[in-house]
C-alpha positions as a printed Julia matrix, in Angstrom:
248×3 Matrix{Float64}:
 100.11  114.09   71.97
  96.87  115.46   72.01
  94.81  115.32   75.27
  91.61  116.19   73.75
  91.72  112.7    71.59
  91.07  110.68   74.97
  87.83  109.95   76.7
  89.11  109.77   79.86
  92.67  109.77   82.32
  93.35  107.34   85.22
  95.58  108.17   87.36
  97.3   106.25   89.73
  98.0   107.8    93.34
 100.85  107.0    95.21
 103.89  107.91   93.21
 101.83  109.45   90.53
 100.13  112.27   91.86
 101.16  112.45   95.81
 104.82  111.48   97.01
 102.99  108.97   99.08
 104.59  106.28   97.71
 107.84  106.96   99.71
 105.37  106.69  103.23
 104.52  103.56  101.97
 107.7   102.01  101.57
 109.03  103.71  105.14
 106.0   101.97  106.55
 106.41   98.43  104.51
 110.18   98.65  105.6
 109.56   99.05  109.4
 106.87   96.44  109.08
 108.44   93.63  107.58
 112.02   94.15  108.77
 110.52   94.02  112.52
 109.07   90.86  111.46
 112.1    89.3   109.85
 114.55   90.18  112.64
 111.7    88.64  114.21
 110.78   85.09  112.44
 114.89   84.84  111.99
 115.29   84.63  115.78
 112.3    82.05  116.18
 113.43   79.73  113.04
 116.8    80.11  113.4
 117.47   81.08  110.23
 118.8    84.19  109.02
 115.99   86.33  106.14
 117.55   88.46  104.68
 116.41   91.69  105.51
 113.73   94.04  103.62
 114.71   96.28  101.33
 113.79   99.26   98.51
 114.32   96.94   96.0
 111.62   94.11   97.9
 109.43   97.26   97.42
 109.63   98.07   93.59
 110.14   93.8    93.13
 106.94   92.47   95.03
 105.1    95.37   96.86
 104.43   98.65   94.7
 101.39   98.97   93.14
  99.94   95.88   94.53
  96.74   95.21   96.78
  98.43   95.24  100.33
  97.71   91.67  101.04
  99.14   90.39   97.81
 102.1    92.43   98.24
 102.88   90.66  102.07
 102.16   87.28   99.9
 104.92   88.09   97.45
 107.36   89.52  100.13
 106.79   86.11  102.45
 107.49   84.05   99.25
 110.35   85.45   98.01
 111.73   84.62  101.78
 110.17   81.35  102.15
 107.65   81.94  104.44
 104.02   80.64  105.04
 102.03   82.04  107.21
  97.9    81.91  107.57
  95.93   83.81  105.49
  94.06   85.12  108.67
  91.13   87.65  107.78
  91.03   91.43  107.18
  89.46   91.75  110.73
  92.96   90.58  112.05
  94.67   92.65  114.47
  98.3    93.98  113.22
  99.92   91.93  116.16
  98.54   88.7   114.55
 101.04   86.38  112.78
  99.24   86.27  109.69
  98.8    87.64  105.94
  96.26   89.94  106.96
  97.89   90.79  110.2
 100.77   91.98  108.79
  99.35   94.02  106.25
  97.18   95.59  108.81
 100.59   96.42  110.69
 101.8    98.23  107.77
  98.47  100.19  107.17
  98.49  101.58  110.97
 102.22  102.78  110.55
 100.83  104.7   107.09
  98.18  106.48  108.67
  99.98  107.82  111.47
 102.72  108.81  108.82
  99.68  110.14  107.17
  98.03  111.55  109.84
 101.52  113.49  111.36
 103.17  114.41  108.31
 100.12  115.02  105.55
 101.32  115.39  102.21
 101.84  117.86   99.46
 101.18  116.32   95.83
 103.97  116.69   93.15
 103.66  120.59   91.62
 103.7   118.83   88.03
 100.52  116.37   88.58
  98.79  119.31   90.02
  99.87  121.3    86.35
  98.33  118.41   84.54
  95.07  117.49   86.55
  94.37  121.56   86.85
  94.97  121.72   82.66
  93.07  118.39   82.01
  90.13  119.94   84.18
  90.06  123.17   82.19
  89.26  121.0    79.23
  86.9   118.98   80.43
  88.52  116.08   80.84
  87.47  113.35   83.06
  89.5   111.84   85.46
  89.27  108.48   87.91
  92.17  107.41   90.78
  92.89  103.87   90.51
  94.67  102.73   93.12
  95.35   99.75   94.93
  95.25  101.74   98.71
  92.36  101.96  100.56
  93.39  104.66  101.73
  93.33  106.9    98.69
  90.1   109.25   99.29
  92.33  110.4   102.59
  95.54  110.77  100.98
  93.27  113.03   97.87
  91.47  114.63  100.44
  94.99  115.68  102.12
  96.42  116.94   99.12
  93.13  118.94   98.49
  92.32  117.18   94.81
  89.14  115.1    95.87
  86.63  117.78   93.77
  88.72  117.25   90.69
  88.14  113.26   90.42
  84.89  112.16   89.13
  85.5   108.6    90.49
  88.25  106.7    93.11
  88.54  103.51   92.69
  90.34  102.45   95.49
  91.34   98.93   96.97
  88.26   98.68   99.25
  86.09   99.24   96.3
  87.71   96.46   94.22
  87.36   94.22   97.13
  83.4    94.82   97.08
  83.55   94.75   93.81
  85.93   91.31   93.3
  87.76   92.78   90.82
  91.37   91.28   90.65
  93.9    93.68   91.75
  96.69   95.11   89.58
  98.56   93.56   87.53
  95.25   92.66   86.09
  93.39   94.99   83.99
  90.25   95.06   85.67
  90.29   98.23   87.99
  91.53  100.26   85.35
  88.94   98.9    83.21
  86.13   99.11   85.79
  86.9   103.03   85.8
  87.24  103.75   82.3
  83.86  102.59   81.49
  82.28  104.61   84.58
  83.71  107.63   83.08
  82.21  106.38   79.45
  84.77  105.88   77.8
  86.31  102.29   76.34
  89.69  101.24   76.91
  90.69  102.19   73.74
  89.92  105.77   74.68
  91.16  105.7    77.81
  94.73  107.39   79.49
  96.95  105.42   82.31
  99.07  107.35   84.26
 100.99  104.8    86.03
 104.8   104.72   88.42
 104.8   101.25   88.93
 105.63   98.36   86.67
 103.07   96.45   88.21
 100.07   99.63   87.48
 102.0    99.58   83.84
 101.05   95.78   83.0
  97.79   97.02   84.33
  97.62   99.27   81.54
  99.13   96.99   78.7
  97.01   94.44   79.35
  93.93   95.61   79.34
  94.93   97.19   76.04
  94.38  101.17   76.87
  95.13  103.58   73.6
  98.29  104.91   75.77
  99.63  103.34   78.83
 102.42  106.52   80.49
 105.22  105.77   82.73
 106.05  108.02   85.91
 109.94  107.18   86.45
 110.1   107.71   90.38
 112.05  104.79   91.07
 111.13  101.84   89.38
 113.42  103.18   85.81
 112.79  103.74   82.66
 113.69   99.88   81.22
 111.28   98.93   83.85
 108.7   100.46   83.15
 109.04  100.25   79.14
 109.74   96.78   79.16
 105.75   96.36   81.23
 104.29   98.16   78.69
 104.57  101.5    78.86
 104.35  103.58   75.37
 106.09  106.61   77.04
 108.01  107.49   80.22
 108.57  110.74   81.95
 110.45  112.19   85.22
 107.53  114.13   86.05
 103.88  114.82   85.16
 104.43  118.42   84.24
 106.1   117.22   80.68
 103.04  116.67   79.9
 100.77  119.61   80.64
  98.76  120.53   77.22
  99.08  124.1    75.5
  96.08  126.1    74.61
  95.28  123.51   71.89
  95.53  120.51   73.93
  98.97  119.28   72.79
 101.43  118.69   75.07
């Protein structure tokens, strides 16, 4: 491929470029499986427990309220839709994703995070050429996770899941964040580069018809993510770095 045929390269976060993607299933799993053992006791009625597979099935990629949605229906649970102001002890949609975001940031917050050596390969080579690059992701809390990993100057844009909520642009698997950043970078979908680990970021890509929609295999496999869309798939980011003509 050559790099220097695209307008513009949106990268997804978690997964993608940082290894965040594994605090955010640690902190999904201790989250919901507290509430399951939980609502089981209280209903009398024993959920199944949460598991990776929940995560890659109904979770990753996802704004984080949609993803509690999907989780609580694939259990058979309703609970209120509460509001984003809830606190993470309330019993609700919101609450519980709330819950989740607290255990991330002190993940966050203890551990920090190095990104993957290949992404870095690729965003440092794209940036030589001039390339310009958005995040898209679903997390709001994406400008701290790219300001941990010490990336923020090379991303001319982060769209992030507070700025799609301002923005009411339907998360991923819709098209529309992707979209969103690809024309604030100037360039049309057509032009445009997604760089995407899960299969729900892939149908992102494939629907809003970008010229090349690229798999990261961390997890979610190959057949996954080829059968949402995805023209290519690769282990890692670094198969991908361009020589000193662009082509990679």
């Amino acid at each position: 491929m050559d790099w220097d045929a695209w307008k513009a390269v949106l990268f997804d976060l978690d997964g993608v470029v940082t290894p965040t993607a594994v605090v955010h299933m640690h902190a999904w799993d201790a989250m919901f499986n507290t509430f399951l053992t939980r609502r089981s006791a209280e209903d009398g009625v024993a959920y199944p427990p949460y598991t990776e597979q929940d995560y890659f099935a109904h979770v990753d990629g996802k704004p984080r309220y949609d993803g509690v949605r999907s989780v609580l229906v694939a259990r058979g649970i309703t609970l209120p839709e509460g509001s984003p102001d809830d606190p993470p002890t309330a019993q609700t949609v919101c609450g519980l994703g709330n819950s989740k975001n607290d255990a991330f940031e002190t993940i966050l917050a203890a551990e920090g995070v190095v990104p993957y050596a290949g992404s870095v390969q690729l965003i440092f080579a794209l940036h030589r050429r001039g390339i310009p690059m958005a995040v898209v992701s679903s997390s709001r809390n994406a400008p701290d996770v790219l300001a941990a990993a010490d990336l923020s100057e090379y991303f001319a844009l982060v769209v992030h899941g507070g700025v799609a909520a301002d923005l009411h642009l339907p998360g991923k698997p819709a098209p529309d964040t992707f979209a969103y950043a690809a024309h604030q970078l100037g360039a049309t979908n057509d032009r445009a580069v997604v760089l995407e680990d899960a299969v729900s970021g892939v149908a992102a890509g494939r629907a809003g018809d970008f010229g090349l929609v690229i798999g990261v295999d961390r997890g979610a496999g190959e057949d996954a993510l080829r059968g949402a869309g995805a023209d290519l798939v690769v282990p890692d980011l670094a198969d991908l770095v361009p020589d000193e003509e662009g082509r990679a």
